[in-house]
C-alpha distance (Angstrom), angle and dihedral (degrees) to the residues before:
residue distance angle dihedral
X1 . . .
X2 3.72 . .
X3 3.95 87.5 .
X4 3.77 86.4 63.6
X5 3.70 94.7 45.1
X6 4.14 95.1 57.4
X7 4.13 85.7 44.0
X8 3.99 86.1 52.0
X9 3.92 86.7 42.3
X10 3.77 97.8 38.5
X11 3.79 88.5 49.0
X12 3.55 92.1 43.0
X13 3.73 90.3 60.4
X14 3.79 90.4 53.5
X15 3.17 102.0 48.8
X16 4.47 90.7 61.2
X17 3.31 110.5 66.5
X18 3.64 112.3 -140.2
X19 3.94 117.5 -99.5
X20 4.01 122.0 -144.0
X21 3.66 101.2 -178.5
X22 4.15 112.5 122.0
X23 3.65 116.0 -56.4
X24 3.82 121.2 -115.6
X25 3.85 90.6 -108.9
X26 4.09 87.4 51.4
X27 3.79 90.1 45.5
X28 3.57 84.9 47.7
X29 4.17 101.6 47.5
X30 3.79 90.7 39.3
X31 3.95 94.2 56.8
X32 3.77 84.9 39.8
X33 3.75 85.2 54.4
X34 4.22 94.2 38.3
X35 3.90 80.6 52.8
X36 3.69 104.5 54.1
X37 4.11 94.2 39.6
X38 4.00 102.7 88.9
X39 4.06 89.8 30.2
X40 4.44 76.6 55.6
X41 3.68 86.7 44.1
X42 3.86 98.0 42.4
X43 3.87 86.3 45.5
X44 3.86 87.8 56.6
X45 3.30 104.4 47.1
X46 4.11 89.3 45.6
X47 3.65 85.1 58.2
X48 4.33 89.7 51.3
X49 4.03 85.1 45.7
X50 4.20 94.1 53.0
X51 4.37 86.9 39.6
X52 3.68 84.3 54.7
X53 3.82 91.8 41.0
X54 3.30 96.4 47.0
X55 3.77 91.3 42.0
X56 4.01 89.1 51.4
X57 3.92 89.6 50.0
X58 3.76 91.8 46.4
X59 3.51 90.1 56.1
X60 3.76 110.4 38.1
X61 3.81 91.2 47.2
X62 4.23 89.4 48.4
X63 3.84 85.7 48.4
X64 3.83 98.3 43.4
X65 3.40 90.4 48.1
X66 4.02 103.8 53.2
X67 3.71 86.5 36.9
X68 4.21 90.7 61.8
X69 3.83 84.8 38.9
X70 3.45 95.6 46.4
X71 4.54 87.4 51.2
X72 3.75 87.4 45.9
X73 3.42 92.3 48.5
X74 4.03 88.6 49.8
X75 3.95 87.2 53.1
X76 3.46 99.4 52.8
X77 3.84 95.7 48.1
X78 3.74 89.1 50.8
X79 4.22 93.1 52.7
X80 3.82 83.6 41.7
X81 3.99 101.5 47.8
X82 4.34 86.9 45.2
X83 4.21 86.6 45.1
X84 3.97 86.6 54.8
X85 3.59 94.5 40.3
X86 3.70 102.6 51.9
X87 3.95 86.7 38.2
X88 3.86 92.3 52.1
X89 4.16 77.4 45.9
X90 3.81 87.6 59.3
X91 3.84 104.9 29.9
X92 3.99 98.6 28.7
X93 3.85 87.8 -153.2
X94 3.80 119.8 148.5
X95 3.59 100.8 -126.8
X96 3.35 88.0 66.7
X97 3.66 93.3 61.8
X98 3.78 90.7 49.6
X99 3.65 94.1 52.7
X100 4.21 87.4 46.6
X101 3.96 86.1 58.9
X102 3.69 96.8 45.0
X103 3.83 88.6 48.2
X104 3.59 87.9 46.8
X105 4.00 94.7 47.9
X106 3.73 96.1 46.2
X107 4.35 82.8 49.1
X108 3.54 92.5 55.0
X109 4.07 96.8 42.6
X110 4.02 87.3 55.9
X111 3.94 95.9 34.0
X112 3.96 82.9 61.6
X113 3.56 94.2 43.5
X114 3.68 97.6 53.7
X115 3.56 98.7 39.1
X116 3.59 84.2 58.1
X117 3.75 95.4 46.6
X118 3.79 92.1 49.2
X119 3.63 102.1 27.5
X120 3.75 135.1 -154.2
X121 3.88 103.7 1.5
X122 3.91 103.7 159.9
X123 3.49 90.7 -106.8
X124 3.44 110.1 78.7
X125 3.84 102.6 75.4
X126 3.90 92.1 60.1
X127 3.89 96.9 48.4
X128 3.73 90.6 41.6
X129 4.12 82.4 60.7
X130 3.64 94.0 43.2
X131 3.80 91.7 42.6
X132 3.69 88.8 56.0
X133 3.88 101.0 52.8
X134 3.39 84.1 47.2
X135 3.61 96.7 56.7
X136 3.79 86.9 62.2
X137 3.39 97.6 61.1
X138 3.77 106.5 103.3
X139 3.83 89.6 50.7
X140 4.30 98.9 50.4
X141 4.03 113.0 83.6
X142 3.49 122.1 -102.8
X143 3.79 103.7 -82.8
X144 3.75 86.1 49.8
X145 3.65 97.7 49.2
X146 4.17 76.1 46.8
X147 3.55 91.1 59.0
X148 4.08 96.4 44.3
X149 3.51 87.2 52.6
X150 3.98 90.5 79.4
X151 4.04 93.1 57.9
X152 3.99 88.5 68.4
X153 3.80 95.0 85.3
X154 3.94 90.0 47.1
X155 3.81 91.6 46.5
X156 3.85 90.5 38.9
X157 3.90 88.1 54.0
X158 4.20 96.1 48.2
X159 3.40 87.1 54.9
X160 3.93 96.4 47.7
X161 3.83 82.5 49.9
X162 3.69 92.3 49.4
X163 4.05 86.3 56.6
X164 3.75 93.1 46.6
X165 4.46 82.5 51.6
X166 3.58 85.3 52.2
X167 4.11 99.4 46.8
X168 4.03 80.7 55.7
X169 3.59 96.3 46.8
X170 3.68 90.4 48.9
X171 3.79 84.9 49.0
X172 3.64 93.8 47.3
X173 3.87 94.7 56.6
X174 3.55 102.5 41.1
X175 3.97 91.9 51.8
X176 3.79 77.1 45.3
X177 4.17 87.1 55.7
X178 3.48 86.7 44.7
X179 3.88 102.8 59.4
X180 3.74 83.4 40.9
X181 4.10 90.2 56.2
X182 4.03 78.1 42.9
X183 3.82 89.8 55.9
X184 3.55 97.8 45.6
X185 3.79 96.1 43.6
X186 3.95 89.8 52.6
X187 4.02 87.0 39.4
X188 3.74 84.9 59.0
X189 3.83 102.6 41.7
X190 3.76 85.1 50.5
X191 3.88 93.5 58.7
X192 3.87 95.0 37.1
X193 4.24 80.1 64.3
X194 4.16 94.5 44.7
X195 4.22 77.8 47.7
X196 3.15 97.8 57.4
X197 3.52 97.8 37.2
X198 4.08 81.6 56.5
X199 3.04 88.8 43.2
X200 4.12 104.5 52.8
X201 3.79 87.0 36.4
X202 3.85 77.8 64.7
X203 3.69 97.9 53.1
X204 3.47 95.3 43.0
X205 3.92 97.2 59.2
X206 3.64 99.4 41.7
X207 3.31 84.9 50.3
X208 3.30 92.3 55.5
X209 3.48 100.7 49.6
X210 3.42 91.3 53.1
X211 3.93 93.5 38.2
X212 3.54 94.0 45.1
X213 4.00 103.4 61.9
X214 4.15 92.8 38.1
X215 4.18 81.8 56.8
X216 3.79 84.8 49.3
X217 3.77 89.1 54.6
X218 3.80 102.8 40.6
X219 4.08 84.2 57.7
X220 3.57 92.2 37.6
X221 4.14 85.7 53.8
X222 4.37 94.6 39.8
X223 4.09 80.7 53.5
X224 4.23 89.0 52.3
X225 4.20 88.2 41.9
X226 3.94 96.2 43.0
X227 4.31 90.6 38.9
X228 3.64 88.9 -129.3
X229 3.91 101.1 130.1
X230 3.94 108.2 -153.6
X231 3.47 125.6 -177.8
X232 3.79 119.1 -127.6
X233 3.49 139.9 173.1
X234 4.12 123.1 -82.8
X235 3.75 108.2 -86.5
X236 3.50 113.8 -113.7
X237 3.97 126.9 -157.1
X238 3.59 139.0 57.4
X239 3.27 123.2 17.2
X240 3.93 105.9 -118.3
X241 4.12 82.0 52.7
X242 3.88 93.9 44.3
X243 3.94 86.7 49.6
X244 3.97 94.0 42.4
X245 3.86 98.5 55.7
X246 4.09 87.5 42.2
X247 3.84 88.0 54.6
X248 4.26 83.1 46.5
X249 3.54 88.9 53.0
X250 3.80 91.4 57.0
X251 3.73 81.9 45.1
X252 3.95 91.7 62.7
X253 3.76 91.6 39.2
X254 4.48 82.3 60.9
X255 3.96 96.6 48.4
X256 3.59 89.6 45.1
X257 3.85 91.0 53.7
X258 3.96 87.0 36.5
X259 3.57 86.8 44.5
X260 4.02 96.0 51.7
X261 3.90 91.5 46.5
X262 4.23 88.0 53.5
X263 4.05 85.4 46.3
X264 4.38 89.3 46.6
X265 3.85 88.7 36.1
X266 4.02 101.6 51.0
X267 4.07 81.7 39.5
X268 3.53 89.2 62.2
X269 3.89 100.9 38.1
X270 3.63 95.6 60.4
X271 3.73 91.2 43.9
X272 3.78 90.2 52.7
X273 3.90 89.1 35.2
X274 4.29 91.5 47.1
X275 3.57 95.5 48.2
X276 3.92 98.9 61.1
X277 3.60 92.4 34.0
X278 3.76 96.2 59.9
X279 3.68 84.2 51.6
X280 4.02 92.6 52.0
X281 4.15 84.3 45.7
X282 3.62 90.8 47.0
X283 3.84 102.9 49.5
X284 3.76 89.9 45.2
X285 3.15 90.2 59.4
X286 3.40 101.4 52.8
X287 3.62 90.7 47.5
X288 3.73 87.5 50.0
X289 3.88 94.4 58.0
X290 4.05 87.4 46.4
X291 3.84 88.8 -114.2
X292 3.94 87.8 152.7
X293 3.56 94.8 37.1
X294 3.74 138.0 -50.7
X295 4.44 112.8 -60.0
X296 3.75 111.2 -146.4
X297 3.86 117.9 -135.0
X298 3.87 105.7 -77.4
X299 3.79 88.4 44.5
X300 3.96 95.4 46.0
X301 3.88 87.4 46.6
X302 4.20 91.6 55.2
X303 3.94 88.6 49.2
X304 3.36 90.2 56.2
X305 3.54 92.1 47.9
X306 3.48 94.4 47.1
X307 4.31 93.7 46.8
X308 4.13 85.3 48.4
X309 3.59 91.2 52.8
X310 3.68 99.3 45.1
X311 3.81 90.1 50.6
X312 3.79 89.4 50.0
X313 4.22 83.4 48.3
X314 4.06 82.2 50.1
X315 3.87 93.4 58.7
X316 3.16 104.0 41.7
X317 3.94 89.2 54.8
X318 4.08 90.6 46.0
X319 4.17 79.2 47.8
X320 4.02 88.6 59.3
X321 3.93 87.5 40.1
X322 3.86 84.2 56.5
X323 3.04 100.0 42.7
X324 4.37 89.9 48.5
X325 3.80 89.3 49.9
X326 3.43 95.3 50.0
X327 3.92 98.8 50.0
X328 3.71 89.5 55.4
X329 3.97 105.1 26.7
X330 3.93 104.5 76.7
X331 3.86 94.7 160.1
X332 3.86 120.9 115.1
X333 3.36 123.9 -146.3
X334 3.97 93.5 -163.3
X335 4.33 112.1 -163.6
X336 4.02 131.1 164.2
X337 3.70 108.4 -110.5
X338 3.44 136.5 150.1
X339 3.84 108.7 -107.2
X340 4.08 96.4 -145.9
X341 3.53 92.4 56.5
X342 4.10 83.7 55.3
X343 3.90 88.0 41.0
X344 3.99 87.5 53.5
X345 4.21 95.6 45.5
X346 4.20 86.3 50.2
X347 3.67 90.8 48.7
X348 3.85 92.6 48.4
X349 3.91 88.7 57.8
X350 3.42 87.0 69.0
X351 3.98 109.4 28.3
X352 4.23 85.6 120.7
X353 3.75 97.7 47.3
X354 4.18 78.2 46.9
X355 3.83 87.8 56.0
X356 3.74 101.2 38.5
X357 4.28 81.6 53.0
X358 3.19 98.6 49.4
X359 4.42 99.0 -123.6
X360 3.44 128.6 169.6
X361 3.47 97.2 -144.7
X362 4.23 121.4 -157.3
X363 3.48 122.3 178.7
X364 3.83 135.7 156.3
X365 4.01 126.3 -86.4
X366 3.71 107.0 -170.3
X367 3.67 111.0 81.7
X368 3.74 131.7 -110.2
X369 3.75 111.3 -156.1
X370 3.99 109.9 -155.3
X371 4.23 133.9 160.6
X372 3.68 107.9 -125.6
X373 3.92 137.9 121.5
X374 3.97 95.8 -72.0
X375 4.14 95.4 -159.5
X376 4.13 84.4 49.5
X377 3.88 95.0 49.7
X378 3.99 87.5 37.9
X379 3.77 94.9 51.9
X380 4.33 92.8 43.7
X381 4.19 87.6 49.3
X382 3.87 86.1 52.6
X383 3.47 96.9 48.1
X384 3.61 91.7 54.8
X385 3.41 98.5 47.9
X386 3.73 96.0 44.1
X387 4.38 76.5 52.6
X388 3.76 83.4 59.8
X389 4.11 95.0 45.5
X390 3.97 89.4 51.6
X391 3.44 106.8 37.1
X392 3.98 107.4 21.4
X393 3.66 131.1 102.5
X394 4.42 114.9 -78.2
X395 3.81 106.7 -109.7
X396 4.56 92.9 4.9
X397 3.54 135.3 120.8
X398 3.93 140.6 -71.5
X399 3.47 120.6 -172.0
X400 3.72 120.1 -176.0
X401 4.11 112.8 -168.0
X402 3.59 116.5 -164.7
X403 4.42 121.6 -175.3
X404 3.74 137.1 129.1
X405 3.75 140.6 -161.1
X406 4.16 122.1 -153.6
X407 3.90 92.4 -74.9
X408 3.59 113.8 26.9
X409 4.24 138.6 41.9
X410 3.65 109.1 -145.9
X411 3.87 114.6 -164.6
X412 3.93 114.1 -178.1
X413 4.33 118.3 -169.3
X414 3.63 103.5 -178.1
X415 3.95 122.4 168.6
X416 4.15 141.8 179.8
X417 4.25 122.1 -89.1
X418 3.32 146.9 34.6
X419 3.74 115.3 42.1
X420 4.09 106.3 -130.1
X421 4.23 95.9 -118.1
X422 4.22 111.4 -125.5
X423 3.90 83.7 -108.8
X424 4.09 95.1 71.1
X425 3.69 93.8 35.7
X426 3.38 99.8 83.7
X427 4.16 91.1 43.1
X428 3.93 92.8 46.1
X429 4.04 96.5 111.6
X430 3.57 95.4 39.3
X431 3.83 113.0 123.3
X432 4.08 109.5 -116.0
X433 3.98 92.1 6.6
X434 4.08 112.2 147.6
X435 3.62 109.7 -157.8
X436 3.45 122.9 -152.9
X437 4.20 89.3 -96.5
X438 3.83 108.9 110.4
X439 3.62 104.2 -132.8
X440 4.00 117.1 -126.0
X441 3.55 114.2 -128.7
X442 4.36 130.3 59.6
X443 3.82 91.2 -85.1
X444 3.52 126.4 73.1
X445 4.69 116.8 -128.6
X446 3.81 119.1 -98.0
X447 4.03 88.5 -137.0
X448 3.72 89.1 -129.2
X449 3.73 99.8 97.0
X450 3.75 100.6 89.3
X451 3.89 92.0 28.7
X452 4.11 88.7 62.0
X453 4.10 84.8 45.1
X454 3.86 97.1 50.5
X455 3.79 90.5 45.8
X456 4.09 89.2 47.7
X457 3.85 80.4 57.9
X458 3.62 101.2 44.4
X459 4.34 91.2 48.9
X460 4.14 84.4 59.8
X461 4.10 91.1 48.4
X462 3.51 82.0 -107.0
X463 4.25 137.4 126.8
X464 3.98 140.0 -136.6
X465 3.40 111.5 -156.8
X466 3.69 132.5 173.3
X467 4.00 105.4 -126.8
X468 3.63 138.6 -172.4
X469 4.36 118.0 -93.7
X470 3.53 126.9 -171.6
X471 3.43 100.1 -151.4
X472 4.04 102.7 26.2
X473 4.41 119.8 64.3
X474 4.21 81.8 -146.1
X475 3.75 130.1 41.3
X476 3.41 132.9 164.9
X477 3.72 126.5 -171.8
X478 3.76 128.3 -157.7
X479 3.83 121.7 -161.3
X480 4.13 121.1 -164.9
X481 3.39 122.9 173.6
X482 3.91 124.7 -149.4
X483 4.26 103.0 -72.8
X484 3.85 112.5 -127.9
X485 4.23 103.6 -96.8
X486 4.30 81.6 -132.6
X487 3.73 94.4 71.5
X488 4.17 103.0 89.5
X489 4.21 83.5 -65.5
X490 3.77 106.3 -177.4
X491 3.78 98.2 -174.3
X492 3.99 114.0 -139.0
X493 3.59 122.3 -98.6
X494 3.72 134.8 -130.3
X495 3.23 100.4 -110.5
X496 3.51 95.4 37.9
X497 3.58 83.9 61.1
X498 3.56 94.4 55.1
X499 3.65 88.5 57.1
X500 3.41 100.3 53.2
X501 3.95 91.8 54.0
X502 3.76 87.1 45.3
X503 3.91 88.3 54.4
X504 3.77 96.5 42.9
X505 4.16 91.7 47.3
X506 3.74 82.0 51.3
X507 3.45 99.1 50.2
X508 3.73 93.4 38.9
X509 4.35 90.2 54.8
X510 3.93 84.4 48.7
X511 3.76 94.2 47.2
């Protein structure tokens, strides 16, 4: 056994070619890395914009501030050069004079300077001629220096103007800094949006190439679970993924092969199961009807028992045929038939297992025409009924409601006994399930019966679902919607309809 597990795995391996594209931890890193480049970039050139900010601010506030310095500066020398002249006017001492150059020499140092920092203004050509009579004062004679005296106030006042020129100036360029903080700020919003528009673009394609080929899988694996092989396209993207859905592909290429030797094997079991079991069924019979002689009561009684079980042995291999043909059969054959004539033919299958159990049976007499598969609807009715025979109550009830609206068939087969307990609800319509129901009869179920039926349902978009009755213990509901007229439709003839009402009147009277 283990030999033929490392051939299966060695040729396994040789059948998948190896893939070298980028590895899912590459993939992974690289659109981490594609990611976090513009926020990198946008980080870097928000650190330029605050430098230059910064920078800007520096500046402007260094220059507004020795500009206003440099004006009040200019003012005071001006009050202090008039206070020493008129004193020196008064006093006539020398240090006066001194101080009134000083004053005057400091003036003219800063008068250059901020004529140079704020450039031509207007005002400098009239202070320059003011500033240089007033140089000359210490060297005129009294009545001159007298006479100079009375250009302070028009000096004083250029150079109080010449402060109020620089207060705007100093206005002008930080409003100027401002719009350029304004500029940079809305320069900066704008390409934090393109970054994240990079940056989400990003995300969303790595995460679709990584997205992309696990989708690929999950429907590749719901195809393997739900035996409906589909063919899709090559899966494309990282390597581990590529690899994975190549190995699933070998996968599918197994259950198929399993899947054809269940198909040959259950083929040949009932064949080789049939053939002696007609036999059994035929030679109790013939003992039954005393062909061989007459059987007295004891033997007569184990014929019987033997003919009833061998029928039972008969169903549940046709059940397991069913159930095989409907896994692998998907085709509809979709007809117009009225669905209580079908209801009526099922129930006549069974009218003596009815008898022999004791059912009052009611079911519905005016006809419900519907387009469906008929052998699909036929088989899920006799399921449920053959439910009812096995597992409802000796000598209860079956009802079996029939009606339809413009989009759906409803079909409801609800009997007396056992309620189903909440733990086999939800494992009803699995294939083999045993509930915890004992089954009436010698043999034990197959736990097929209401698998096949569920699956009928589910071919014709429909549903069987086990619902809650207020007047029935068990009730099962079946739901069809209106089958597409394309799919092999052979719409229902006149007289064919005339039949079926015949049959159902007839069964009805005999019911």
């Amino acid at each position: 056994m283990k030999v033929a597990q490392s051939a299966d795995s060695a040729k396994q391996s040789s059948t998948l070619p190896r893939h070298r594209g980028r590895s899912l931890l590459r993939l992974v890193l690289l659109g981490f890395a594609v990611a976090m480049l513009p926020v990198m970039v946008l980080i870097y050139q928000a650190g330029q914009a605050i430098s230059e900010l910064s920078a800007l601010a520096d500046s402007s506030a260094r220059q507004a501030v020795d500009d206003t310095r440099r004006a009040r500066a200019l003012i005071n020398l001006t009050s202090e050069m008039e206070r020493a002249a008129r004193q020196y006017e008064v006093l006539e001492e020398p240090q006066l004079l001194d101080v009134y150059r000083d004053r005057m020499a400091r003036f003219e140092q800063l008068f250059d300077l901020q004529v140079a920092r704020l450039g031509s203004l207007g005002l400098e050509s009239p202070l320059r001629g003011l500033l240089a009579e007033l140089r000359e004062f210490p060297e005129l004679e009294r009545d001159q220096q007298q006479a100079l005296l009375a250009r302070f106030p028009a000096f004083a006042g250029g150079v109080d103007e010449l402060g109020i020129v620089t207060n705007n100036l100093v206005d002008t360029r930080l409003e100027a800094m401002r719009e350029r903080a304004g500029t940079i700020y809305s320069d900066l919003w704008l390409k934090l949006a393109v970054t994240l528009g990079l940056t989400l673009a990003a995300i969303l394609f790595f995460t679709w190439r990584i997205i992309r080929p696990i989708r690929q899988l999950e429907r590749r694996i719901l195809s393997l679970g739900s035996h409906r092989r589909e063919s899709v396209e090559e899966i494309k993207g990282p390597a581990e993924l590529v690899a994975l859905g190549r190995r699933l592909d070998w996968l599918g290429e197994r259950l198929d092969e399993l899947e054809a030797q269940k198909r040959t094997f259950l083929r040949h079991m009932s064949h080789e199961l049939k053939t002696p079991l007609a036999a059994i069924r035929e030679g109790t019979g013939l003992l039954a009807d005393g062909v061989v002689g007459s059987l007295g009561k004891r033997q007569r009684e184990i014929v019987l028992l033997i003919d009833d079980s061998s029928a039972e042995l008969q169903t549940l291999i046709e059940q397991l045929l069913d159930y095989n043909l409907v896994q692998h059969n998907r085709t509809l054959t979709v007809t117009r038939f009225d669905v209580v004539t079908l209801i009526h033919e099922v129930i006549g299958k069974h009218r003596l297992a009815f008898e022999s159990k004791g059912l009052s049976i009611d079911v519905p007499r005016r006809p419900v025409y519907w387009q469906a598969d008929r052998i699909r609807t036929g088989r899920i009715i006799d399921n449920l009924i053959s439910n009812v025979i096995a597992y409802g109550a000796d000598n209860g009830s079956l009802w079996v409601r029939a009606w339809n609206d413009e989009r759906m068939l409803y079909v409801e087969v609800a009997n007396s006994g056992e309620r189903i307990s909440e733990q086999d609800r939800d494992h009803l319509f699995e294939p083999f399930y045993q509930g915890r129901i004992r089954r009436k009869g010698p043999l034990k179920g197959s736990g097929i019966g209401l698998s096949v039926a569920a699956e009928s349902a589910a071919i014709q978009h429909g549903s069987l679902v086990l619902v809650d009755d207020a007047e029935e213990d068990v009730c099962f509901r079946l739901t069809l919607p209106m089958a597409d007229a394309g799919q092999r439709t052979q719409p229902i003839e006149p007289a064919a309809r005339a039949a079926d009402e015949g049959i159902a009147q007839t069964t009805n009277s005999s019911g």
